[in-house]
N, C-alpha and C positions, 0 to 999 in steps of 0.2 A: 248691386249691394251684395257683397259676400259674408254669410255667417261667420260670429266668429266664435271660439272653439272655447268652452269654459273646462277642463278637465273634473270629473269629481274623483276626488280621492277617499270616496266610503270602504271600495273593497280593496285598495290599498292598506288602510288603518284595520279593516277587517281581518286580513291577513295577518299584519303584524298583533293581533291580540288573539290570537291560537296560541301563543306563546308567550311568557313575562321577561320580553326581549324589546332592544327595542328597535329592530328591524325586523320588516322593511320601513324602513322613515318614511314619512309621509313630507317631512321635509325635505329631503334628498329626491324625491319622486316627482315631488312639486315644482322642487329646481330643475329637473331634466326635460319637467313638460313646458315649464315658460323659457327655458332654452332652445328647446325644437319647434316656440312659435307661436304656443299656446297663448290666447288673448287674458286666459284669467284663472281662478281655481276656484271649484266650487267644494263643498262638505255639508251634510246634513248631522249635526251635534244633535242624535234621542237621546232621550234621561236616560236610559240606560247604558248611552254609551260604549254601546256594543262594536262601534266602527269608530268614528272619528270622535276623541274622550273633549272634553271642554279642552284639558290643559294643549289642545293642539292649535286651537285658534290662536292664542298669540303669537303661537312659534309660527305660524305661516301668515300673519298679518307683520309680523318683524322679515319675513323673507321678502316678502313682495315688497315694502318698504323700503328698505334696504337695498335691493339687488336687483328689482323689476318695476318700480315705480310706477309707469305706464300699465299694467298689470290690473286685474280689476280680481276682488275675492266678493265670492255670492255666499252669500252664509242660507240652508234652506231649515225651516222647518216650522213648526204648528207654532201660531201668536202667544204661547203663554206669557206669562211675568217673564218667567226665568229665562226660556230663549228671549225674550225682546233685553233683559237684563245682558243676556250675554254679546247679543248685537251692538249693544249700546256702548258696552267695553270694548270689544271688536273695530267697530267701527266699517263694518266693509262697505263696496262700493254700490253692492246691491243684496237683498235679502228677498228672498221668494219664501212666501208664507205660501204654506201645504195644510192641506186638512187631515191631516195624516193622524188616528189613534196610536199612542203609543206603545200598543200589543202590533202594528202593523209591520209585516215585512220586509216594507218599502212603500214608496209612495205608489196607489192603486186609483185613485180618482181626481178630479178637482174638485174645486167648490160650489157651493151651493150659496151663491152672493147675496143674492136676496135675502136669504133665509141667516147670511149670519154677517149684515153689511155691518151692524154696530160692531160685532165684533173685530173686525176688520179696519174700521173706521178707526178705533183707540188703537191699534196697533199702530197704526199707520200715522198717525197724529206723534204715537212716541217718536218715533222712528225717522219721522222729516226732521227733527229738532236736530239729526246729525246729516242732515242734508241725504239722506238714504235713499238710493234708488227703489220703487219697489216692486216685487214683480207679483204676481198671484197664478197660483196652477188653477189652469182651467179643462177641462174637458173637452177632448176633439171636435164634439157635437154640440159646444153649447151657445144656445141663443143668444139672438142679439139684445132678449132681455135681461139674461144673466150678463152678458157682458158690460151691458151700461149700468148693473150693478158693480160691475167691478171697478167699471172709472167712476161712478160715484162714492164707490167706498177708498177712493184714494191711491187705485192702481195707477203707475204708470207703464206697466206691463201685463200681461199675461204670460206666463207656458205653458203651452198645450202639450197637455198629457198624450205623449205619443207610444203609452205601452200597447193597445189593442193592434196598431200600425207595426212596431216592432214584433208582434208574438204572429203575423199573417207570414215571413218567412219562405213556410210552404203552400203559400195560397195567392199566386200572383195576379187574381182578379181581384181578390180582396183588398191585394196593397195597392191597387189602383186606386179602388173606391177610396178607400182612406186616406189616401194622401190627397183626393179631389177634395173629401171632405175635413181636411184641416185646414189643405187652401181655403176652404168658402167662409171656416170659422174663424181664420186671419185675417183673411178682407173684412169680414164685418168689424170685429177688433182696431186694423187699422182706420174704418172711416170714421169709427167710435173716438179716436185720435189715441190709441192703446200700443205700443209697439208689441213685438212679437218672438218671443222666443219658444225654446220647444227641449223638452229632454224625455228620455224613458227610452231603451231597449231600441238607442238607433245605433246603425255599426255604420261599416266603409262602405256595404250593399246598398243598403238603403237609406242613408242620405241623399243622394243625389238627386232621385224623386222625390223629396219631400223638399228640398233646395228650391226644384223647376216646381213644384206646385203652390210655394211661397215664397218669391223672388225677394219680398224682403222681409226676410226673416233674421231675426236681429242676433240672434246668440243659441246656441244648441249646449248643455249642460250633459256630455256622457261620461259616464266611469264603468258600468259593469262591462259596458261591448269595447270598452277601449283598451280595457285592463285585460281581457282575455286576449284582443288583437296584440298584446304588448307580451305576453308569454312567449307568443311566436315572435315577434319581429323589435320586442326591445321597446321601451318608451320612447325614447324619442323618434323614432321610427313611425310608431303609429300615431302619435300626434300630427307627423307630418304627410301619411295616410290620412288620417282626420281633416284635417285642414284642407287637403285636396279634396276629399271628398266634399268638403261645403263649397268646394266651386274656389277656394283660392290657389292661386296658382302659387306652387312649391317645386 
């Protein structure tokens, strides 16, 4: 089973809103990465708006439609009204709910299932009415009791938060351990019957070990490590860097 490569375009839209321009398109950016291979595109729409604005979700649900059919769009962020509102107009093919406040960064943790399954539950309830994949971020380390909270609140995914893995870099006993220990928390996931995905702070180095320590691993969601690899060598380039590094052969 080879991963397959969802691009995020946050620091894409990031970029073009240093300016009241309307490049770099996130359109134009999105066409070059499901050209070079890419399985699908991901974006996180915060209320603020700061990366990816609302008005961009239709224009890359009209791209994939249109021109990449086969194409899958992950829409992520926190269950409110209004994201689940805007999913619902959307319509993508998967949406990964984050517990993310929205003074946050970026996405820093998973959830806490147990503790907020109702909430999760009425998201999720809306959200199959458009046939909605769903995925839930969960944490490198967490239980197989939180996990069976997450298939009982309606996940048919997880991603595991893979930023403490990506930020060990300069510490290559660490990134052992941690990629042993995302394997052990996808195997439990998958006997849960949960598939498995993973994003946060993986580049072209470290994929590959976290590939071999989760053979099936369903889908990898990167934008900041891809979008730096793409200053040097071009998007579609590093998409197709990307894609090798999940083990598919390019």
């Amino acid at each position: 089973m080879v991963a397959k490569l969802s691009v995020n375009l946050n620091a894409i839209a990031q970029l073009r809103n240093r300016r009241d321009l309307p490049w770099p398109s996130v359109r134009h950016f999105g066409r070059i990465a499901l050209q070079a291979g890419a399985h699908g595109l991901t974006v996180h729409p915060r209320p603020d708006q700061r990366h990816i604005r609302f008005s961009d979700l239709p224009v890359l649900r009209a791209l994939i439609d249109d021109e990449f059919p086969k194409a899958e769009f992950n829409i992520e962020g926190y269950p409110s009204d209004f994201f689940i509102g805007l999913c619902l107009e959307a319509e993508p093919e998967q949406v990964t709910l984050v517990p993310d406040d929205p003074e946050q960064a970026t996405s820093d943790h998973g959830w806490k299932f147990a503790e907020h399954r109702q909430l999760l539950k009425k998201a999720v309830e809306r959200l199959k009415k458009k046939n909605i994949r769903i995925s839930m971020f969960a944490d490198g380390d967490a239980s197989a009791a939180e996990l069976n909270a997450a298939r009982d609140s309606g996940a048919d995914r997880i991603e595991l938060y893979t930023g403490p893995y990506g930020a060990c870099f300069d510490d290559p006993a660490r990134e052992v351990a941690l990629a042993a220990q995302l394997g052990e928390t996808a195997r439990l996931a998958r006997e849960l019957g949960l598939g498995v995905n993973a994003g946060h702070d993986l580049t072209v180095a470290n994929l590959p070990p976290l590939v071999a320590a989760i053979p099936d691993l369903a889908e990898v969601s990167i934008g900041h490590g891809l979008t730096a690899d793409a200053l040097e060598y071009g998007m579609a380039e590093s998409v197709r860097r990307f894609r090798h590094a999940c083990g598919e052969p390019v």
